[in-house]
N, CA and C of each residue as an Amber inpcrd file, in Angstrom:
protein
   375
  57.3910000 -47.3020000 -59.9470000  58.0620000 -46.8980000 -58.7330000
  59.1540000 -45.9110000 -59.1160000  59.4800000 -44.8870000 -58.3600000
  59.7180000 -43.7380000 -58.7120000  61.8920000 -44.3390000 -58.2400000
  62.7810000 -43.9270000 -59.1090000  64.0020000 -44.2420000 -58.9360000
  64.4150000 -43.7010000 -57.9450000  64.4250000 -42.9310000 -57.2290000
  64.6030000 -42.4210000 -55.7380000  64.1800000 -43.8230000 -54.9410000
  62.9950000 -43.8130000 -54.6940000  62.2900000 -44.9710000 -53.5550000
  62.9950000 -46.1960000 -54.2590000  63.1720000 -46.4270000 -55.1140000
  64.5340000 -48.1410000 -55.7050000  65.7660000 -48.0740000 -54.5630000
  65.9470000 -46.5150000 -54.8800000  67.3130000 -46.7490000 -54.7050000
  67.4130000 -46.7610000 -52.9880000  66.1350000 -46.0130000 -52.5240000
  66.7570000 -46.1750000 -50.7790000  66.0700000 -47.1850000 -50.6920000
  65.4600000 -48.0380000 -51.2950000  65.1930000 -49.4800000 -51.0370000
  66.5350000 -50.4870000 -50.7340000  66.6630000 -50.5330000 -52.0880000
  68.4170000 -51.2890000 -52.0220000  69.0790000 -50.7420000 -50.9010000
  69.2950000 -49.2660000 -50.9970000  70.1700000 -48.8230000 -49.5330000
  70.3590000 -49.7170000 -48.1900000  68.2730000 -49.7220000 -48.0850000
  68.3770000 -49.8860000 -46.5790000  68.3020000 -51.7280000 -46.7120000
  68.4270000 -52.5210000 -48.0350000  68.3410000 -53.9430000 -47.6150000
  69.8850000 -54.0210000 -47.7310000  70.7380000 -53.6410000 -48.4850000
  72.0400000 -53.6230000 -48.0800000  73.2690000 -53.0680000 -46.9870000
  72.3960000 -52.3590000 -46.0280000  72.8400000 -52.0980000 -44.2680000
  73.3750000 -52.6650000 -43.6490000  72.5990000 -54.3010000 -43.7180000
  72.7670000 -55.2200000 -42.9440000  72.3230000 -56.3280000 -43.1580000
  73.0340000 -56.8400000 -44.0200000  72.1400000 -58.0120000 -44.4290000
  72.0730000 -59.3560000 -43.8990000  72.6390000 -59.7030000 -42.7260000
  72.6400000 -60.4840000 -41.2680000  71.3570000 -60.5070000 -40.5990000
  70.9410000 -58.7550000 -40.9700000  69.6470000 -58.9990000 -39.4270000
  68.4580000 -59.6530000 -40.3190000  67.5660000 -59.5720000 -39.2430000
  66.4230000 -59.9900000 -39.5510000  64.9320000 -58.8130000 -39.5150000
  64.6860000 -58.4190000 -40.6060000  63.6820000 -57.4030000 -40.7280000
  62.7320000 -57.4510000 -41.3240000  61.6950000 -56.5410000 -41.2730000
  60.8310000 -56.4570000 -42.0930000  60.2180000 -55.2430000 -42.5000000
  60.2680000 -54.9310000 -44.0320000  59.9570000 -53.5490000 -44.0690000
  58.2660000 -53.9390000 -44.2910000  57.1540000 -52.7630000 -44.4330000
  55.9460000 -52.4720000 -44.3300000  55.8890000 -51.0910000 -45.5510000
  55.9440000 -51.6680000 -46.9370000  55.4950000 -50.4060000 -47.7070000
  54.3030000 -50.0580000 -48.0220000  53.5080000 -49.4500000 -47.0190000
  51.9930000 -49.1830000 -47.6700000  52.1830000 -47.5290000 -46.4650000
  50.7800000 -47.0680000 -46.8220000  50.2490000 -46.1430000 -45.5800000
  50.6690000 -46.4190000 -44.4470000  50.7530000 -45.5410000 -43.4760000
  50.3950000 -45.2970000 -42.4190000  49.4600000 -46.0120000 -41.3770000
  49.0190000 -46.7970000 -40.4580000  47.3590000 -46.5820000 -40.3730000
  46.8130000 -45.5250000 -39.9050000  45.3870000 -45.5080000 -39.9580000
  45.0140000 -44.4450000 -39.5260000  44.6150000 -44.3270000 -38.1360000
  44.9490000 -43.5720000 -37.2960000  44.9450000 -43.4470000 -35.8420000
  43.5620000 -43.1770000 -35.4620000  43.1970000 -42.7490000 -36.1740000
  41.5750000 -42.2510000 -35.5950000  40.6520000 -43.6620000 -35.6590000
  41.1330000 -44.8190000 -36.4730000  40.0950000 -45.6840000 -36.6390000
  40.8130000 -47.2640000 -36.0280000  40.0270000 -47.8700000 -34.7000000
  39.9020000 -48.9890000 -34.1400000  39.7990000 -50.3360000 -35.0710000
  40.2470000 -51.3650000 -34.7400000  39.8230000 -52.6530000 -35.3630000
  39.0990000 -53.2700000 -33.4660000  38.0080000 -53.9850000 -33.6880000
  37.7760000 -54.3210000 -32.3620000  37.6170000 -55.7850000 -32.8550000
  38.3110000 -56.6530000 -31.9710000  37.8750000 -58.0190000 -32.6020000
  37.3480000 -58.8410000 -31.1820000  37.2010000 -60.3730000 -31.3690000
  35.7220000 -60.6420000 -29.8750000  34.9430000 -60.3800000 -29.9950000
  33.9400000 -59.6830000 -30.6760000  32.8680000 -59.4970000 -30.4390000
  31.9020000 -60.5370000 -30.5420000  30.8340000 -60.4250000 -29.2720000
  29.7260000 -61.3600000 -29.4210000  28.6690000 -61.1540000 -30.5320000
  27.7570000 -62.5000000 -31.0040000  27.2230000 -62.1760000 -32.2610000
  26.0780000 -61.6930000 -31.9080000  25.9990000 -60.8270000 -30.4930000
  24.5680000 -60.6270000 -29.7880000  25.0450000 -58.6330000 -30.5990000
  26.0560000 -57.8260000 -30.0640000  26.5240000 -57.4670000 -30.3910000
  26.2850000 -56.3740000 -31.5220000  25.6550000 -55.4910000 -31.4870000
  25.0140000 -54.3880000 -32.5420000  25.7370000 -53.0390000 -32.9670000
  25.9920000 -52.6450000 -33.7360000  26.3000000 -50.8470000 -34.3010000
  25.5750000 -50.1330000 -32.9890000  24.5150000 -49.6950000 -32.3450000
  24.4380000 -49.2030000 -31.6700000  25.0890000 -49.2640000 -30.1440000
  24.8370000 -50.5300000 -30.3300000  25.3760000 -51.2520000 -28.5920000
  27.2770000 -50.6460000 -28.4440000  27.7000000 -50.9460000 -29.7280000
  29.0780000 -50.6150000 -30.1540000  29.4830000 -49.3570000 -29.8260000
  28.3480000 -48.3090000 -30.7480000  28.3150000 -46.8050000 -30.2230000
  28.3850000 -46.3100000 -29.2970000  27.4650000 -46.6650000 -28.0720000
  27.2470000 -46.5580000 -26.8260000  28.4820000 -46.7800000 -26.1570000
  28.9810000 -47.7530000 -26.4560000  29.8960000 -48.5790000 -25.3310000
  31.6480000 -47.6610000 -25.6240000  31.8060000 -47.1740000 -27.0330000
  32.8850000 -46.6360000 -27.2700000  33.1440000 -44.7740000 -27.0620000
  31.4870000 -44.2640000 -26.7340000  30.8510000 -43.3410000 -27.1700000
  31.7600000 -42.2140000 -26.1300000  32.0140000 -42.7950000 -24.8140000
  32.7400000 -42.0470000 -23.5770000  33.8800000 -41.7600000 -23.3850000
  34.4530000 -42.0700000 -24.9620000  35.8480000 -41.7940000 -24.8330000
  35.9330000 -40.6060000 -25.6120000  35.0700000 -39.9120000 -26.6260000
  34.9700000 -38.8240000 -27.5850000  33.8900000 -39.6240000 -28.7020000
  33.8510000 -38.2120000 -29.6670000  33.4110000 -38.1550000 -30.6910000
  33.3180000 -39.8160000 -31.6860000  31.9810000 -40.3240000 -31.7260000
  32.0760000 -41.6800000 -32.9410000  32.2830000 -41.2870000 -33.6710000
  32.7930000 -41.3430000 -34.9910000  32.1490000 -41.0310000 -36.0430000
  31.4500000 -42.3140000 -36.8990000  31.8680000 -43.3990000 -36.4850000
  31.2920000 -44.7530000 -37.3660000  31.9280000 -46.1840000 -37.0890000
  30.6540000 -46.8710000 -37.1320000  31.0490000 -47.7350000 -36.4910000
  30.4080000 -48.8130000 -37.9350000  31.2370000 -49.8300000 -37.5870000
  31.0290000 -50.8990000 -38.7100000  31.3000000 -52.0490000 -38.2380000
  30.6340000 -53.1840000 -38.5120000  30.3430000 -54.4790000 -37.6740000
  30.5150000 -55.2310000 -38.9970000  31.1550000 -55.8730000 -38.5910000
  31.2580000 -57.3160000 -40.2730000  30.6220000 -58.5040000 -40.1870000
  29.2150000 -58.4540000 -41.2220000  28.5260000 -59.5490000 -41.0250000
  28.9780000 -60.5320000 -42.2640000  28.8130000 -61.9340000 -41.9130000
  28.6660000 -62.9030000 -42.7120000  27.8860000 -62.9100000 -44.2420000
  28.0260000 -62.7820000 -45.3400000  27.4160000 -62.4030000 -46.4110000
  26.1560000 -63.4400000 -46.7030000  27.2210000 -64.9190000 -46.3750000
  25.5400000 -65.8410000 -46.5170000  24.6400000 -65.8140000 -45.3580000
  25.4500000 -66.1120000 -44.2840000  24.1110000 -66.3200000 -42.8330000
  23.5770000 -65.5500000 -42.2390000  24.1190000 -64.1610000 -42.6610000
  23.7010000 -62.8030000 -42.0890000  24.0900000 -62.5040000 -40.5870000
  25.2240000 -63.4610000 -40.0030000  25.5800000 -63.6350000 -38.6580000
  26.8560000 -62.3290000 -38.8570000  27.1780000 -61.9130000 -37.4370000
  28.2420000 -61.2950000 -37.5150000  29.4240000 -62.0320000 -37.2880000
  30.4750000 -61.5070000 -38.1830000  31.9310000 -62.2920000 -37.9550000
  32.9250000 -61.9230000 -36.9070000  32.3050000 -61.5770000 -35.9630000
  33.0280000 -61.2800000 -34.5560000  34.1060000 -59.9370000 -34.7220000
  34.0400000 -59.6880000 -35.7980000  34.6950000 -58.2810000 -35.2980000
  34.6080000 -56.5470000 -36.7230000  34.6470000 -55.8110000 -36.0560000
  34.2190000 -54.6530000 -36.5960000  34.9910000 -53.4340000 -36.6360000
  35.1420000 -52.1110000 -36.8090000  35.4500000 -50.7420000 -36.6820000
  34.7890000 -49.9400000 -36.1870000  35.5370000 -48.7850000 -34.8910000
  35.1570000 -48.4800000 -34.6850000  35.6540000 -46.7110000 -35.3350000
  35.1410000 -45.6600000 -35.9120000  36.1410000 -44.5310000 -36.1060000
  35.9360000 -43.3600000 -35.4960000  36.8980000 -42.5100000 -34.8190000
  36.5520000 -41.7230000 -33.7410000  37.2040000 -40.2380000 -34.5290000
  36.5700000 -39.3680000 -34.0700000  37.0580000 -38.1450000 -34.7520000
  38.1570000 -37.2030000 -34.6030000  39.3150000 -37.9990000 -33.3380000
  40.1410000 -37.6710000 -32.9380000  40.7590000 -39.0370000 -32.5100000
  42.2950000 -38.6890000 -32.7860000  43.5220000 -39.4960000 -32.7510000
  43.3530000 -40.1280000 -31.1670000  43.5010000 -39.2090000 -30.5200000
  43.6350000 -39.1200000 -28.9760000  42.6080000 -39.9420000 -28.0560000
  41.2940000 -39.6870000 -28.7210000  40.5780000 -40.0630000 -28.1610000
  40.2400000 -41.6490000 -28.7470000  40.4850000 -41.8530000 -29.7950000
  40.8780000 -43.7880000 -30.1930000  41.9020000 -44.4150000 -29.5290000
  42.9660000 -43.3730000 -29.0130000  44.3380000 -44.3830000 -28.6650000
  43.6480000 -44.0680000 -26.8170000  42.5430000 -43.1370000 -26.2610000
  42.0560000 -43.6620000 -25.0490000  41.3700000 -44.3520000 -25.1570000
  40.8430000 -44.6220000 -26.0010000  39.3350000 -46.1420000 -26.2910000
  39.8910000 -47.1710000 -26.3270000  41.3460000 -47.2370000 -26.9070000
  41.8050000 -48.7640000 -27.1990000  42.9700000 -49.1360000 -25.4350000
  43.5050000 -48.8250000 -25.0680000  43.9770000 -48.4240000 -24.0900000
  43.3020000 -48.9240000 -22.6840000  42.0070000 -48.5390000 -22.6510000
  41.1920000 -48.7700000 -21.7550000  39.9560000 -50.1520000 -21.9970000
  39.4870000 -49.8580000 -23.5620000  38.8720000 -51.1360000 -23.9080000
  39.7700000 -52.4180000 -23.9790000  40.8940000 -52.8420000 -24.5590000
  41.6440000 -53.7130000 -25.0130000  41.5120000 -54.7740000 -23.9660000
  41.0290000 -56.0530000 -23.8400000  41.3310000 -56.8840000 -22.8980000
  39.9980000 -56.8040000 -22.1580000  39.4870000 -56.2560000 -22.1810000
  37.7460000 -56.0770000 -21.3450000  36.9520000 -56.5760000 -21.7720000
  36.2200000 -57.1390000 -20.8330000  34.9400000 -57.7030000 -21.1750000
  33.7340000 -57.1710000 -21.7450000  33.2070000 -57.3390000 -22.7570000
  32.0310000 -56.4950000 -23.3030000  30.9860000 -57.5780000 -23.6760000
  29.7210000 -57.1840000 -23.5030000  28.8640000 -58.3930000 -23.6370000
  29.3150000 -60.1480000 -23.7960000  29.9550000 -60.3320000 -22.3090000
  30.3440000 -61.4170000 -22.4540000  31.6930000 -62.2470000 -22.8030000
  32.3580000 -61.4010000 -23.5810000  33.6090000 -61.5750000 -24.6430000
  34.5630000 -60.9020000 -24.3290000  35.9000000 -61.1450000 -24.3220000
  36.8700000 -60.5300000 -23.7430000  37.3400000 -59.5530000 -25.4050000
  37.3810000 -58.0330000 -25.7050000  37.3850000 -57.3970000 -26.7120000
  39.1840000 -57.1700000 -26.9680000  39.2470000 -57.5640000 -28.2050000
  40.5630000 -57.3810000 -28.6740000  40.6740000 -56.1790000 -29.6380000
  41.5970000 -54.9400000 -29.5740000  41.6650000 -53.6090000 -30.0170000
  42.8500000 -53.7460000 -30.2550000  43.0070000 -53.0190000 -31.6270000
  44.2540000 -52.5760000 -32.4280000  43.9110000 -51.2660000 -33.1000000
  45.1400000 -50.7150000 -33.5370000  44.6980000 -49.8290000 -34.7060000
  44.3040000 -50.1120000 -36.2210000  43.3570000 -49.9760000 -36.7420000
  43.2560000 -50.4890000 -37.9100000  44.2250000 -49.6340000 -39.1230000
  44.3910000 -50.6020000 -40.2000000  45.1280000 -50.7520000 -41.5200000
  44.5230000 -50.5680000 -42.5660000  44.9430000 -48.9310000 -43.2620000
  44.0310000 -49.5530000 -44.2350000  44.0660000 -50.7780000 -45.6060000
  42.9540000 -50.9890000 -46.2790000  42.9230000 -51.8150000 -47.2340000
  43.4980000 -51.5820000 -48.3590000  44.1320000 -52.1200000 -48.9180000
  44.9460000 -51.8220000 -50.3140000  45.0720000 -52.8910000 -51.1880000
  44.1680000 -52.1900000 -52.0310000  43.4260000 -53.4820000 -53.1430000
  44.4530000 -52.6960000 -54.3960000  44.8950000 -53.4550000 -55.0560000
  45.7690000 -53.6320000 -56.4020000  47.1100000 -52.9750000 -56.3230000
  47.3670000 -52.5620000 -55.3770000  48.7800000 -52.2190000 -54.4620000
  49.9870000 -53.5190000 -54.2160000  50.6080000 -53.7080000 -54.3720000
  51.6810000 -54.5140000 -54.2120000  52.2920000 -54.2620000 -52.9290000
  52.2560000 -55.1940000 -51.5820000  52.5730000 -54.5540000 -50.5890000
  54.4280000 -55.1220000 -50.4170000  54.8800000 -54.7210000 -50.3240000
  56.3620000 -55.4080000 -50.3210000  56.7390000 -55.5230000 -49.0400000
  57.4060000 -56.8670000 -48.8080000  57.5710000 -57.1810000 -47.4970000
  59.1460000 -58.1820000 -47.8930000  60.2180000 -57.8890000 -47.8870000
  61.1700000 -58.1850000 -47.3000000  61.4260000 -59.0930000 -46.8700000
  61.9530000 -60.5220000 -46.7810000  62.3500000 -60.9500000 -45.1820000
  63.6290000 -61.1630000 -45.4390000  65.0700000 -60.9300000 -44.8020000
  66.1270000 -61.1070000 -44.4890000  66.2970000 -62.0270000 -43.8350000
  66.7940000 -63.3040000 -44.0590000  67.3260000 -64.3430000 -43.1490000
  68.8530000 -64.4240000 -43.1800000  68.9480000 -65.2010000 -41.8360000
  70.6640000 -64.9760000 -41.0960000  71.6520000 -65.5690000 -41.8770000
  72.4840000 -65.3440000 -42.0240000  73.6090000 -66.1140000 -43.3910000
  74.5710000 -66.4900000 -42.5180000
């Protein structure tokens, strides 16, 4: 870790050390790409496509199946080729019913494998 980023580390945990915070050191997420969770296990990559397809450009969609039962684990990605047009997909999908299932939408995070994510917590003194 580079002595600059130490030092406005310390900075900003010594501000205030009363409140209660939490810092988030990783990326960004990425705006262009959905987490959709709810999904029914009827529920397909295409059906997905279709259904997200009217808000813009797919570019990919990914469904997370179960490794032993080959079932899906109720929720997937969806990635759109514009910012704008994911934050109208989630906006309008979030809370709706889709085959059955009421669909839960966020922005997805990416994954960060051998990264140390540092998380803070400040409690009240």
């Amino acid at each position: 870790m580079s002595r600059s980023l130490v030092s406005m580390s310390r900075r900003l945990l010594s501000v205030d050390k009363a409140s209660n915070w939490r810092c988030y050191c990783s990326s960004s997420p990425p705006k262009e790409t959905l987490f959709v969770g709810g999904l029914s296990w009827s529920v397909d990559e295409k059906s997905m496509k279709d259904a997200f397809s009217s808000f813009g450009e797919v570019t990919e969609v990914r469904i997370m199946y179960d490794k032993e039962t080959g079932r899906s684990r109720g929720f997937g990605f969806v990635k759109f080729s514009k910012g704008g047009d994911a934050r109208s997909a989630k906006d309008a999908m979030d809370g709706k019913e889709f085959v059955g299932r009421p669909l839960r939408i966020s922005f997805a995070h990416d994954k960060v494998r051998g990264v140390p994510v540092v998380v803070p917590h400040i409690r009240h003194v």
